[in-house]
C-alpha positions as CSV (number, residue, x, y, z in Angstrom):
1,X,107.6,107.6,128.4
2,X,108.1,104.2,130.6
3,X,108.2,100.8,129.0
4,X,104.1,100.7,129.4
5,X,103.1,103.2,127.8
6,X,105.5,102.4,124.8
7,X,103.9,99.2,124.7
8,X,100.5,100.1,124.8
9,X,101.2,102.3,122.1
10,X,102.8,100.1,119.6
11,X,99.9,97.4,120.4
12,X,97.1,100.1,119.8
13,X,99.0,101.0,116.3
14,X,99.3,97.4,115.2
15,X,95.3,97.2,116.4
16,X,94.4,99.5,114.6
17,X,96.4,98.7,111.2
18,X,94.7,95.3,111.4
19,X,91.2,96.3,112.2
20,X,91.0,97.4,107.7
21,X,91.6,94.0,106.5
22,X,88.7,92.2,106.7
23,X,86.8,92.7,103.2
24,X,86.2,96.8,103.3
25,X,87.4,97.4,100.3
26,X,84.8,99.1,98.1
27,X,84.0,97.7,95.1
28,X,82.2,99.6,91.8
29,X,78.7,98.2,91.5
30,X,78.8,95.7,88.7
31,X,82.0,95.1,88.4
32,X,82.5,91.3,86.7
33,X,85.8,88.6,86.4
34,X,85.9,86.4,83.9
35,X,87.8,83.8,82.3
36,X,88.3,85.2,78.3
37,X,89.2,82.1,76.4
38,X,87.8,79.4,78.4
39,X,84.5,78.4,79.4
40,X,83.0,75.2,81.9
41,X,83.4,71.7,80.3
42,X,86.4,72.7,77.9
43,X,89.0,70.4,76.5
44,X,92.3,71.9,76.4
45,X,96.1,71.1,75.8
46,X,98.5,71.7,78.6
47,X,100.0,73.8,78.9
48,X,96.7,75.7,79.4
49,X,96.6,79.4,78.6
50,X,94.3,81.2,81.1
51,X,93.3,84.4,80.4
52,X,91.6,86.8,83.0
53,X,89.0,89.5,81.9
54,X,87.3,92.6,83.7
55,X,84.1,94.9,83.6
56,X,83.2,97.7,85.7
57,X,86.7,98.2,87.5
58,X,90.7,98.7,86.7
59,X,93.7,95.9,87.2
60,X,96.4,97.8,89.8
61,X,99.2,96.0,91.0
62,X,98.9,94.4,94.7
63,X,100.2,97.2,96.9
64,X,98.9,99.9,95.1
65,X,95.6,101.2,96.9
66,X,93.9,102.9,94.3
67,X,89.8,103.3,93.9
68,X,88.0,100.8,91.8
69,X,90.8,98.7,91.1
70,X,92.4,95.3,92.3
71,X,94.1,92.0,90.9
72,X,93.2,88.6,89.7
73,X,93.5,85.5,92.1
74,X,93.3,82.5,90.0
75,X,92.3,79.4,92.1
76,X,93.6,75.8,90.5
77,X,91.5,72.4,92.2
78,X,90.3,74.3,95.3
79,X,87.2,75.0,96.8
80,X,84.8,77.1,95.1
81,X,84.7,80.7,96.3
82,X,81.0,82.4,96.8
83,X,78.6,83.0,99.2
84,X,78.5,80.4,101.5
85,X,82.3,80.9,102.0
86,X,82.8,84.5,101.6
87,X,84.4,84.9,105.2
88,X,86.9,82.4,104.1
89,X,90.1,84.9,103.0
90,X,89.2,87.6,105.0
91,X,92.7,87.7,106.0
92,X,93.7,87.6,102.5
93,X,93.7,85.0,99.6
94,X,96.7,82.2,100.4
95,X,99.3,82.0,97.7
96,X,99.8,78.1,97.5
97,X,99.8,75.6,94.5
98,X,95.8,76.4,94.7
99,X,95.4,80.2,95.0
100,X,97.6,81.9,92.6
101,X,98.4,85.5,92.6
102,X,98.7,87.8,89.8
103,X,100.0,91.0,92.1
104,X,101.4,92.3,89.3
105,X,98.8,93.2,87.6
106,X,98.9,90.3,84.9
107,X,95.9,89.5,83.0
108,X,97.0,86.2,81.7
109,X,98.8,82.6,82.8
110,X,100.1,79.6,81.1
111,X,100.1,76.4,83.2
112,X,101.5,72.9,83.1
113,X,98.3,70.7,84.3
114,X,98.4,67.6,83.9
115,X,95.9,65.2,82.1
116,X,92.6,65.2,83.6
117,X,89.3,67.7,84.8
118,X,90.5,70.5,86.8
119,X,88.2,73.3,88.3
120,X,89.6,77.2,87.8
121,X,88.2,80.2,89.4
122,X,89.1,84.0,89.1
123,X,89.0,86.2,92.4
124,X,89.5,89.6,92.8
125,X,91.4,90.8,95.7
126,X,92.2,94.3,96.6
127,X,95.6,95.6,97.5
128,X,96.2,93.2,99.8
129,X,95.5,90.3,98.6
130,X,91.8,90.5,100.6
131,X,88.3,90.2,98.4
132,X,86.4,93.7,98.0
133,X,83.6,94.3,100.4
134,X,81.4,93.4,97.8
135,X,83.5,90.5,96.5
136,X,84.0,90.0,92.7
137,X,84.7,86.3,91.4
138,X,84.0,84.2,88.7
139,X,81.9,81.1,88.3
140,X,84.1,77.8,89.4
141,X,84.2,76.5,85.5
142,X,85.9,72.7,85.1
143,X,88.1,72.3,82.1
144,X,89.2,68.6,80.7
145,X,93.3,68.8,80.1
146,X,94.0,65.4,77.3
């Protein structure tokens, strides 16, 4: 096989590996995220324990591809995920100081935030990282840290 065709094999390999990632994960209908122990105008002490509940589908770690199942995405101060922005991690959820991942499989966080009103928002993402087709999230809740 010449240089070419080796080429044009690897590229259409790569193509097609790629072509899965934009939200087709399948989702159970129903399925819900929530926050457990917090709700929207809250006053807290940091550090802030965060914990993440599920309905309708099964925490497996990021990685592991298995039906009705994926992992909490915890977004700190950043914009609020829904469906005007649903295309926006279609290549996957960024792991920054604003989207933090819980590939793991953890169901719970405890934070150092300092004084002041901070937004939080859960988002499921599937084994990589990427929102289910149809995408599960929380409400954006604001909390008060004193």
């Amino acid at each position: 096989m010449n240089k070419f065709a080796i080429s044009v094999a690897v590229l259409s390999t790569l193509a097609a590996a790629t072509m899965g990632f934009a939200r087709d994960t399948a989702a159970p209908d129903g399925a819900k995220v929530y926050f457990v122990n917090l709700e929207d105008g809250a006053t807290v002490s940091s550090p802030v324990t965060v914990q993440f509940g599920m309905n309708g589908m099964g925490v497996a770690p990021a990685g592991v591809e298995w039906d009705n199942t994926g992992h909490h995405h915890l977004l700190i101060n950043a914009e609020a995920y829904g469906p005007d922005t649903l295309d926006a991690f279609d290549e996957g959820i960024p792991a920054d100081d604003n989207h933090k991942h819980f590939g793991g499989g953890q169901t719970e966080v405890t934070l150092d935030l300092p004084a002041g009103q901070h937004t939080l928002q859960l988002v499921v993402g599937d084994h990589f990282h990427i929102p289910h087709a149809d995408p599960i999230y929380s409400q954006q809740i604001t909390i008060t840290v004193n």
